[in-house]
N, CA, C, O and CB atoms as a CASP TS submission, in Angstrom:
PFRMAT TS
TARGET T0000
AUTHOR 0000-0000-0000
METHOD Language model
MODEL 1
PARENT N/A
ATOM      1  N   UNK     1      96.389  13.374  20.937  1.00  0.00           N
ATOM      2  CA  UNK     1      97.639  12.912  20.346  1.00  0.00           C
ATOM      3  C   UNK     1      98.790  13.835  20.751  1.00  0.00           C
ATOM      4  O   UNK     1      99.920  13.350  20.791  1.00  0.00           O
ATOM      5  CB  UNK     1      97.519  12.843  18.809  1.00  0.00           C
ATOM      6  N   UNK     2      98.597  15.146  21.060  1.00  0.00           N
ATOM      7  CA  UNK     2      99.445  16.424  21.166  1.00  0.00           C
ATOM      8  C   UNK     2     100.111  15.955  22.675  1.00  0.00           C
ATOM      9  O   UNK     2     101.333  15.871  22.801  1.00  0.00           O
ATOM     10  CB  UNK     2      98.414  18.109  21.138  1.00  0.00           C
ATOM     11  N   UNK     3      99.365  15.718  23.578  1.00  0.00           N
ATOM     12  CA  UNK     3      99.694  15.419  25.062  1.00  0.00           C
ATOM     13  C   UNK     3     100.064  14.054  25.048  1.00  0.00           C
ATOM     14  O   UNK     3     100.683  13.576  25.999  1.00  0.00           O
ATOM     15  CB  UNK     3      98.498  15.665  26.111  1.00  0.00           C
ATOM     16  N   UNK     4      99.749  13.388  24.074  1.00  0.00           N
ATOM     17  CA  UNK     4     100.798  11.484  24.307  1.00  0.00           C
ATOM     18  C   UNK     4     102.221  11.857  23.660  1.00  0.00           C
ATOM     19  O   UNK     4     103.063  10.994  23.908  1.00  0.00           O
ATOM     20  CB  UNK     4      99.957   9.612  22.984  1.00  0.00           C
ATOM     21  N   UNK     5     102.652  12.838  22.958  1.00  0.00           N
ATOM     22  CA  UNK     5     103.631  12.823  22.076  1.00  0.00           C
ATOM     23  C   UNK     5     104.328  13.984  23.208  1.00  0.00           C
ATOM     24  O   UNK     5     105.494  13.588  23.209  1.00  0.00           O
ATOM     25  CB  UNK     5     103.223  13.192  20.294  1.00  0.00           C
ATOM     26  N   UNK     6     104.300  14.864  23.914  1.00  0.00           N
ATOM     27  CA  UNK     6     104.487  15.592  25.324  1.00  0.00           C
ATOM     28  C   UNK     6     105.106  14.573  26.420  1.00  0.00           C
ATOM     29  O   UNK     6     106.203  14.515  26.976  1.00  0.00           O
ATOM     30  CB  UNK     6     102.955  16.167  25.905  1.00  0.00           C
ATOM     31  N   UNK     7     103.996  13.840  26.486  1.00  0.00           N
ATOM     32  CA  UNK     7     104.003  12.919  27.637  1.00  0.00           C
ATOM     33  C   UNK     7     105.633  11.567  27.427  1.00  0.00           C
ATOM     34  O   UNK     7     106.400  11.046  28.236  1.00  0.00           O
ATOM     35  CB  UNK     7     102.105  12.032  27.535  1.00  0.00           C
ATOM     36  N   UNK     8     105.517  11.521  26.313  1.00  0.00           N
ATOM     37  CA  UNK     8     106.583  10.865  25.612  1.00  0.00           C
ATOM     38  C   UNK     8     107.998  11.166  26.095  1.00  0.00           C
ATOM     39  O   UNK     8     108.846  10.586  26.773  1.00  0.00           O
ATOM     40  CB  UNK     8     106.485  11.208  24.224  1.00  0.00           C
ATOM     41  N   UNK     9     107.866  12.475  25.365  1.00  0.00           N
ATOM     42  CA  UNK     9     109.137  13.564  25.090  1.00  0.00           C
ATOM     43  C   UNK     9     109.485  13.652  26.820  1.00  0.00           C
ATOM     44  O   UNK     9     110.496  13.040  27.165  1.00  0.00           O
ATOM     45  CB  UNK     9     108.560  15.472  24.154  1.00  0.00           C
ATOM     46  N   UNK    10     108.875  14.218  27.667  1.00  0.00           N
ATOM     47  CA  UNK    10     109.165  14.418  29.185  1.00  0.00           C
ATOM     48  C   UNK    10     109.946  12.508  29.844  1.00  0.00           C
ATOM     49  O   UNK    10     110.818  12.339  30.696  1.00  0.00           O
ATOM     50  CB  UNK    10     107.143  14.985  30.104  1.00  0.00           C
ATOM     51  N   UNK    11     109.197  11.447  29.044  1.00  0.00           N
ATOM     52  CA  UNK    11     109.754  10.716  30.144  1.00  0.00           C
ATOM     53  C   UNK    11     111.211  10.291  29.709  1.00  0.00           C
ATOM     54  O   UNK    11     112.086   9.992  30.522  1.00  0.00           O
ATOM     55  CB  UNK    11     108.825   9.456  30.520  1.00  0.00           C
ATOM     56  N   UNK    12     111.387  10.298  28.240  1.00  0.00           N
ATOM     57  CA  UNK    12     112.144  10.050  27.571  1.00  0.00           C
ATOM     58  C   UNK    12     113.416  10.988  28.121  1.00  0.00           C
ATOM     59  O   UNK    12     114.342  10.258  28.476  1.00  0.00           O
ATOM     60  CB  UNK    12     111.600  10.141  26.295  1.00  0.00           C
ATOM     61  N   UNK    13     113.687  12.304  28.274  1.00  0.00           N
ATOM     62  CA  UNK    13     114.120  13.124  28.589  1.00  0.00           C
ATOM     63  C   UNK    13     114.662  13.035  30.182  1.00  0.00           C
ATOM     64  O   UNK    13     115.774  13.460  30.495  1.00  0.00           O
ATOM     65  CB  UNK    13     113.296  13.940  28.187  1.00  0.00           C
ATOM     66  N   UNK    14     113.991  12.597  30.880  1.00  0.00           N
ATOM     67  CA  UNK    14     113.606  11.520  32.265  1.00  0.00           C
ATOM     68  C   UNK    14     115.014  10.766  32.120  1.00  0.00           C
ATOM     69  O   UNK    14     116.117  10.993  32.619  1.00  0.00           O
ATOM     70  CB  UNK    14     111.926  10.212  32.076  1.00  0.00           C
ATOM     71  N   UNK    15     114.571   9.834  31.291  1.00  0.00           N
ATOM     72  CA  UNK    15     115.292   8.667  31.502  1.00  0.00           C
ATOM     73  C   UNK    15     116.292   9.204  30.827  1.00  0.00           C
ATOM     74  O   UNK    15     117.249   8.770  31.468  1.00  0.00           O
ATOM     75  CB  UNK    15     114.768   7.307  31.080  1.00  0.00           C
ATOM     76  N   UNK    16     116.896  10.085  29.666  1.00  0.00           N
ATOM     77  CA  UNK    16     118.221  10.305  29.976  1.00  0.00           C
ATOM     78  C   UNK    16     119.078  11.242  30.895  1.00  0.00           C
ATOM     79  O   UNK    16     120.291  11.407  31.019  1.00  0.00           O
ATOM     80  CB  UNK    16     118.561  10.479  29.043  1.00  0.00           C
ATOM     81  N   UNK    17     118.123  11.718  31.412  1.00  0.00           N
ATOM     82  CA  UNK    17     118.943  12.557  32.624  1.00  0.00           C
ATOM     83  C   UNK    17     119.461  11.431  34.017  1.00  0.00           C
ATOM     84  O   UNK    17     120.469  11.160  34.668  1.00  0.00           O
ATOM     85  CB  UNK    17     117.652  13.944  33.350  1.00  0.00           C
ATOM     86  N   UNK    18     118.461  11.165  33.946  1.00  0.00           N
ATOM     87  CA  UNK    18     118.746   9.460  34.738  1.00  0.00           C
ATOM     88  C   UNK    18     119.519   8.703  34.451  1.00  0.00           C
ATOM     89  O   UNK    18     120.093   8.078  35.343  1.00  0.00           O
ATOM     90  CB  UNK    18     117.856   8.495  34.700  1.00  0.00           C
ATOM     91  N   UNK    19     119.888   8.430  32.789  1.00  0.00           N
ATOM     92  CA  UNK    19     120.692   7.238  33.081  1.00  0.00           C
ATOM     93  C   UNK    19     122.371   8.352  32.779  1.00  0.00           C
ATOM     94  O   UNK    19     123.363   7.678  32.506  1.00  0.00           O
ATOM     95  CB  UNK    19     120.221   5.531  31.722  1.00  0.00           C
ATOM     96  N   UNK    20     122.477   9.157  32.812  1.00  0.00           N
ATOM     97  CA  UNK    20     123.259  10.262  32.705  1.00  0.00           C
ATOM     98  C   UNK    20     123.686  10.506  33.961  1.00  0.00           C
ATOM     99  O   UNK    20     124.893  10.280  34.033  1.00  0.00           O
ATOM    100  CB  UNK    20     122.648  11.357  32.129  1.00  0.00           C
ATOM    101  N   UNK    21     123.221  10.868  34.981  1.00  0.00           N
ATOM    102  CA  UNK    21     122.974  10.882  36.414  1.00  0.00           C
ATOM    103  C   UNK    21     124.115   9.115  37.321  1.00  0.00           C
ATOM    104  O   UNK    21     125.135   8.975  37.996  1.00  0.00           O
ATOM    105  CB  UNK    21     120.734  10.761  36.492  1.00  0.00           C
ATOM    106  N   UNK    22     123.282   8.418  36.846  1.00  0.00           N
ATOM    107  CA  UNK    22     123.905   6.695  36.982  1.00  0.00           C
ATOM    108  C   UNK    22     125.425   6.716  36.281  1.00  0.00           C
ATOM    109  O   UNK    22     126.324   6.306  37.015  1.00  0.00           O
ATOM    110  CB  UNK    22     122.735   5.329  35.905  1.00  0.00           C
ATOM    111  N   UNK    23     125.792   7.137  34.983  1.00  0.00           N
ATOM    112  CA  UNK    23     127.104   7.483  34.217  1.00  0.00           C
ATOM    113  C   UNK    23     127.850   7.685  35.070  1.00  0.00           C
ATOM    114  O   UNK    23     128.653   6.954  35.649  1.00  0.00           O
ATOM    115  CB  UNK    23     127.183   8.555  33.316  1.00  0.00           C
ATOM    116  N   UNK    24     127.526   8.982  35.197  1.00  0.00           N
ATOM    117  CA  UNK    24     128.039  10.097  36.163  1.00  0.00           C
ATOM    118  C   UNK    24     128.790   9.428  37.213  1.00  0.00           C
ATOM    119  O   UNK    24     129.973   9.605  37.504  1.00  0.00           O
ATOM    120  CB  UNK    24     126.866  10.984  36.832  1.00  0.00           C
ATOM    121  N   UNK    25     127.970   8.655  37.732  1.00  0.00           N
ATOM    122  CA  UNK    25     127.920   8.674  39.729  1.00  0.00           C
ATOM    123  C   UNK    25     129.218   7.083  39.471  1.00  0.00           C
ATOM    124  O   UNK    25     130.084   6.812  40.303  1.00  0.00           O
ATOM    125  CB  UNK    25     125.342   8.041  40.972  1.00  0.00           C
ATOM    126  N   UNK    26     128.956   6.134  37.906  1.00  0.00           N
ATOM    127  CA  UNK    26     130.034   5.073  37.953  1.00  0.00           C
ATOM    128  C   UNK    26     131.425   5.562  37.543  1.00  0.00           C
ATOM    129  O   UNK    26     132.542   5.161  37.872  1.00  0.00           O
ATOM    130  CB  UNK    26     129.655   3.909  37.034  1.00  0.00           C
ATOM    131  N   UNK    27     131.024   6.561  36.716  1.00  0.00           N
ATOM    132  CA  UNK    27     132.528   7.077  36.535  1.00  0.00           C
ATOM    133  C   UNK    27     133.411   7.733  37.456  1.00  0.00           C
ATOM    134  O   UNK    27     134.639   7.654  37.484  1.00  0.00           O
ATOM    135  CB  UNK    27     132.559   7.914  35.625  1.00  0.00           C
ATOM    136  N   UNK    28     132.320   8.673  38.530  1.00  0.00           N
ATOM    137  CA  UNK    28     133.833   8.923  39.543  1.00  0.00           C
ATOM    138  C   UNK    28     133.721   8.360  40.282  1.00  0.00           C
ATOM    139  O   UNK    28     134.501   8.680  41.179  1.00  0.00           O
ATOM    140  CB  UNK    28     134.313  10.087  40.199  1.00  0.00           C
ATOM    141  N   UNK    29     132.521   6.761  40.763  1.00  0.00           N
ATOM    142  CA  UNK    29     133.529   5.752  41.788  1.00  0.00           C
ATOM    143  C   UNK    29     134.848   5.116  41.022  1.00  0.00           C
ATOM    144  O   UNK    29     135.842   4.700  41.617  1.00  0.00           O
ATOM    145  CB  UNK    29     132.557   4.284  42.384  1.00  0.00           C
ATOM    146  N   UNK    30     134.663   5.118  39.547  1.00  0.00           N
ATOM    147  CA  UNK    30     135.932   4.383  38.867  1.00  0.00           C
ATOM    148  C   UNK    30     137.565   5.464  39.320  1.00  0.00           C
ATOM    149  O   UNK    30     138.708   5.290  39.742  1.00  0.00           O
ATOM    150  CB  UNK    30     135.536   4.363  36.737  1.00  0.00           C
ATOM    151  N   UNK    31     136.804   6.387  38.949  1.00  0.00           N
ATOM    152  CA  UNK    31     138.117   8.246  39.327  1.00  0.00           C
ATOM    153  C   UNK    31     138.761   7.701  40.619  1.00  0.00           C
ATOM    154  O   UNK    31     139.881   7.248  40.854  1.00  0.00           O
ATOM    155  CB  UNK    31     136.996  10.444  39.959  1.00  0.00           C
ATOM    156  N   UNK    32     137.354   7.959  41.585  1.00  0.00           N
ATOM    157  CA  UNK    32     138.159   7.110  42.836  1.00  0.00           C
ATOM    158  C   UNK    32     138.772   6.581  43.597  1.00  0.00           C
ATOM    159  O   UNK    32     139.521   6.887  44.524  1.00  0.00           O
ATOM    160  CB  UNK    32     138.276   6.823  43.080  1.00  0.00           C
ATOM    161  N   UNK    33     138.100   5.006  42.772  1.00  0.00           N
ATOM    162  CA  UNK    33     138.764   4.281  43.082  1.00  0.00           C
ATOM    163  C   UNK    33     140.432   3.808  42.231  1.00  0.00           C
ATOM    164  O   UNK    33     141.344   3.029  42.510  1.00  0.00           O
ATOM    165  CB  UNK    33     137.795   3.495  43.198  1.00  0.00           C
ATOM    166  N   UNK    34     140.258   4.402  41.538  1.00  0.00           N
ATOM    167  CA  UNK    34     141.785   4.370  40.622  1.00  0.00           C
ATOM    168  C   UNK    34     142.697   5.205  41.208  1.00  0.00           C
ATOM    169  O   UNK    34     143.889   4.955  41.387  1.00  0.00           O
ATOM    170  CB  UNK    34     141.725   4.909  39.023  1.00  0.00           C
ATOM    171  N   UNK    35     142.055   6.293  41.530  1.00  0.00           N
ATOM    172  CA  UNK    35     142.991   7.291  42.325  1.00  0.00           C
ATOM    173  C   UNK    35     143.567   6.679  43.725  1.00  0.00           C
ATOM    174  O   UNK    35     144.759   6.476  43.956  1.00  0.00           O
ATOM    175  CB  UNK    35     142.114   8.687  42.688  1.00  0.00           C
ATOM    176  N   UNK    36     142.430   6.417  44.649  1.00  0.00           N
ATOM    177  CA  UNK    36     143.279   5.480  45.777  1.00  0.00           C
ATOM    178  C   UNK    36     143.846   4.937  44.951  1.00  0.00           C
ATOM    179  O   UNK    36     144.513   5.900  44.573  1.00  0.00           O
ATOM    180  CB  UNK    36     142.647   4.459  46.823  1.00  0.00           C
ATOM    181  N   UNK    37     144.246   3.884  44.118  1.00  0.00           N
ATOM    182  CA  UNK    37     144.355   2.474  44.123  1.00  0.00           C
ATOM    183  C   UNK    37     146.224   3.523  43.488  1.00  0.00           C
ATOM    184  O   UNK    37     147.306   2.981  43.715  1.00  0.00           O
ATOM    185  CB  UNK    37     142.888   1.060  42.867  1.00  0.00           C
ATOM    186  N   UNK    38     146.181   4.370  43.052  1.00  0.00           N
ATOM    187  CA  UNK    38     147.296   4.850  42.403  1.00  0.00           C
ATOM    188  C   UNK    38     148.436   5.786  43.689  1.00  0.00           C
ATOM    189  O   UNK    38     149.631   6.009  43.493  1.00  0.00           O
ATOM    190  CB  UNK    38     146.599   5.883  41.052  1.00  0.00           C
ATOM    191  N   UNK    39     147.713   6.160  44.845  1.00  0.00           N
ATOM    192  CA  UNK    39     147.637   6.592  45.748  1.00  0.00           C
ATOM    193  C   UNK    39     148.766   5.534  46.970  1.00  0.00           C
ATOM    194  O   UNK    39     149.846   5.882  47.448  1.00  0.00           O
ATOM    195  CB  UNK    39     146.118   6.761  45.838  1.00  0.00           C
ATOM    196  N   UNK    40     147.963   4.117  47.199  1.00  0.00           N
ATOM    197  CA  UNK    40     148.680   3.066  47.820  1.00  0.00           C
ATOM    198  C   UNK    40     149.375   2.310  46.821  1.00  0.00           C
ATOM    199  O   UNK    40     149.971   1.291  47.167  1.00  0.00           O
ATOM    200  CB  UNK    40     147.826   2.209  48.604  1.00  0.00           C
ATOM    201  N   UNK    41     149.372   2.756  45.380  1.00  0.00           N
ATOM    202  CA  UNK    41     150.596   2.018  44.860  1.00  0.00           C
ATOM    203  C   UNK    41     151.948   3.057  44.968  1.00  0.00           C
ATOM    204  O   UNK    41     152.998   2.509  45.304  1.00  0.00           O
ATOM    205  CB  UNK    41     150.291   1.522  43.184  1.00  0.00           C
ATOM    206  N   UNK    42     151.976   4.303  44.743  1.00  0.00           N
ATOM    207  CA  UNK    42     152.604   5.352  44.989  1.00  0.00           C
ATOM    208  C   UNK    42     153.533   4.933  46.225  1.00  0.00           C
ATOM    209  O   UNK    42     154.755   4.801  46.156  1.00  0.00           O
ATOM    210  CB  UNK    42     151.641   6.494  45.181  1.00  0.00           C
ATOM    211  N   UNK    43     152.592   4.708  47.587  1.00  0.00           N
ATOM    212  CA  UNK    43     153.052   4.549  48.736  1.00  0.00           C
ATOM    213  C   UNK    43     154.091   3.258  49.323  1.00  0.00           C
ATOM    214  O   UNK    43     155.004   3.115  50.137  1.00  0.00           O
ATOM    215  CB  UNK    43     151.942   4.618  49.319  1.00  0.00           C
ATOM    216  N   UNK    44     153.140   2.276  48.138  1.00  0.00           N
ATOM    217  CA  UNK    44     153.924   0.772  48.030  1.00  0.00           C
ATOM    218  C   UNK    44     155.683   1.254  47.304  1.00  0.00           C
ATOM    219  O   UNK    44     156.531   0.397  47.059  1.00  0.00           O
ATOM    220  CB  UNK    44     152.751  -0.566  46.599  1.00  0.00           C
ATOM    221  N   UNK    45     155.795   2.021  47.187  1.00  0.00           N
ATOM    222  CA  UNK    45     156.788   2.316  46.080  1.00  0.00           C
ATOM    223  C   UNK    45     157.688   2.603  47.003  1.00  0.00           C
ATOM    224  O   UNK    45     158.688   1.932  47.261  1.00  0.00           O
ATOM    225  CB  UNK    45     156.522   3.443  44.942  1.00  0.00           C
ATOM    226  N   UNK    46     157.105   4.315  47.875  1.00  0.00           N
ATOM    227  CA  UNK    46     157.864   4.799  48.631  1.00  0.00           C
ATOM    228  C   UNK    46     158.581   3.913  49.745  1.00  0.00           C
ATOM    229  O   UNK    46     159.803   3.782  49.680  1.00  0.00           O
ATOM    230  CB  UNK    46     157.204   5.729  49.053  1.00  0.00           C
ATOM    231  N   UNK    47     157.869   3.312  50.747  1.00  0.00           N
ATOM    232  CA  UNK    47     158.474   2.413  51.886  1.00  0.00           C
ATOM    233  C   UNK    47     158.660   0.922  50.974  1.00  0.00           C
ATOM    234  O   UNK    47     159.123  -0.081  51.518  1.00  0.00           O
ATOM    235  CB  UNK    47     157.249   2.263  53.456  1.00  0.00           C
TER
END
């Protein structure tokens, strides 16, 4: 029972580093892509 409740805890721990990891990686394509997108509006402005 000691090693199913282990075994648990590790994947569980797993999967939030993982889906933490996935967060991560959508939030600065959003940074990104907002930043270009603020970048060629900037530019739309200038010319």
């Amino acid at each position: 029972m000691g090693s199913f409740s282990h075994e648990v805890i590790f994947f569980v721990s797993l999967f939030i580093i993982k889906s933490n990891e996935w967060l991560a990686n959508i939030s600065l394509n959003t940074l990104q892509y907002e930043t270009g997108y603020g970048v060629a509006y900037s530019l739309n402005i200038k010319y």
